[in-house]
C-alpha positions in Angstrom: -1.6 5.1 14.2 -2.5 2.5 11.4 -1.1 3.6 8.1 -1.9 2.2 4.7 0.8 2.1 2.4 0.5 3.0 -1.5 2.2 0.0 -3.6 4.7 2.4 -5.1 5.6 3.8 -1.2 6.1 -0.2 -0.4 8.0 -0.3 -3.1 10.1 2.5 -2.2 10.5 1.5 1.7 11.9 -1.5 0.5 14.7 0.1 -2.1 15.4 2.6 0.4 14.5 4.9 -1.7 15.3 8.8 -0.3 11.0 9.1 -1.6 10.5 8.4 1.7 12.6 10.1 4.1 8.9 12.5 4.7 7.4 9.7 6.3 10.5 7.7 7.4 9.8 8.4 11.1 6.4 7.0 11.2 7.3 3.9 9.2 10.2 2.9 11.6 7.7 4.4 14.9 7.0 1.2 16.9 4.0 3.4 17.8 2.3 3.0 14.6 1.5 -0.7 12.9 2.3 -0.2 8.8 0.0 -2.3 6.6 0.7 -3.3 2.9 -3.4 -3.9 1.2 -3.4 -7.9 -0.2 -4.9 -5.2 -3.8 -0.8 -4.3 -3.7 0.1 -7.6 -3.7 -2.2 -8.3 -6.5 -1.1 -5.4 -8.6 2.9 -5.8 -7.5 1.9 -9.7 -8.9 0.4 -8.0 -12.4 3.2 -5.7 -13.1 6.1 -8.7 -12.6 3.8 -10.8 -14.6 4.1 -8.4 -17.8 7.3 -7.4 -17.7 6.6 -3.9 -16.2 8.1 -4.8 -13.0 12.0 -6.6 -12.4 11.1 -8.4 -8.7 10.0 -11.5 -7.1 7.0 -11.0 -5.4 7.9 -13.6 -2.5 11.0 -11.7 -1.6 9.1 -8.7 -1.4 6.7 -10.4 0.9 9.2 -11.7 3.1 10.9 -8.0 3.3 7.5 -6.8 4.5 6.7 -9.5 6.8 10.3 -8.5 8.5 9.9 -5.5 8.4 6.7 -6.2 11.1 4.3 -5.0 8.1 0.7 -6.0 8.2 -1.2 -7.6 5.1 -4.4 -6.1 5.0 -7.1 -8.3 3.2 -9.8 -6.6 0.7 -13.0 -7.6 2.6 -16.7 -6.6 1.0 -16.7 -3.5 3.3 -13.8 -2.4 1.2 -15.8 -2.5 -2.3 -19.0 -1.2 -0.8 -16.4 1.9 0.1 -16.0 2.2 -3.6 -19.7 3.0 -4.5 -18.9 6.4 -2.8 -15.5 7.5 -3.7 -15.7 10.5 -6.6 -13.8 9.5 -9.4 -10.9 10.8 -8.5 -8.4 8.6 -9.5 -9.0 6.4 -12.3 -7.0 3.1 -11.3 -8.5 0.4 -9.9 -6.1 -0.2 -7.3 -5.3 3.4 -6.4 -9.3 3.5 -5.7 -9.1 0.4 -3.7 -6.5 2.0 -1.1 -8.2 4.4 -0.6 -11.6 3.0 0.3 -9.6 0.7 2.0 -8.1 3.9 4.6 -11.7 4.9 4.3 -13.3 1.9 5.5 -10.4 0.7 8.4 -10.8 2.3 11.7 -7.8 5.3 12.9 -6.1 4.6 8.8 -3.7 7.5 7.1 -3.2 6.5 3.8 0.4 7.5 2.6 0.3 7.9 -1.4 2.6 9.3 -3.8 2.3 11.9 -6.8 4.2 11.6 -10.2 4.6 15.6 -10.0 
């Protein structure tokens, strides 16, 4: 399986946060190749850059790329996915992801919910 992390799940593999002990078994599966979207990067990247956010962006890079994760670029076929999403969520990036899972062949997209 090819599964599509949510920055904030990223975030929370790398802190060993207990958030994802639902999906823990699928992230560690050697059957299934974990990607992280270059759009996470970019908003990870954003978030340091105002303050929001206490990390360095390489070593969170570096912790994915050791952890065997994939970067997945934003290609044209990603935004063109946009055009038909309902406007279900209102962040750019959140939007992104999803046409991103969408758009890539076999993808689960793991999110998160504030509630």
């Amino acid at each position: 399986m090819r599964i599509l992390l949510d920055t904030h799940v990223a975030l929370w593999v790398f802190a060993g946060s207990k958030r994802i002990e639902p999906i823990n078994d699928a992230i560690l599966s050697d059957d299934n190749k974990i990607f992280i979207s270059a759009a996470s990067w970019w908003e990870l990247a954003i978030k340091i850059g105002l303050g929001r956010l206490d990390a360095k962006l390489a070593q969170l890079r570096w912790a994915a790329q050791e952890s065997g994760f994939i970067e997945l670029p934003v290609t044209s076929a990603h935004a063109e996915a946009l055009i038909d999403l309902p406007p279900i969520h209102k962040d750019p990036f959140d939007r992104l992801l999803v046409a991103q899972a969408i758009s890539e062949p076999n993808a689960t997209h793991y999110s998160y919910s504030y509630s």
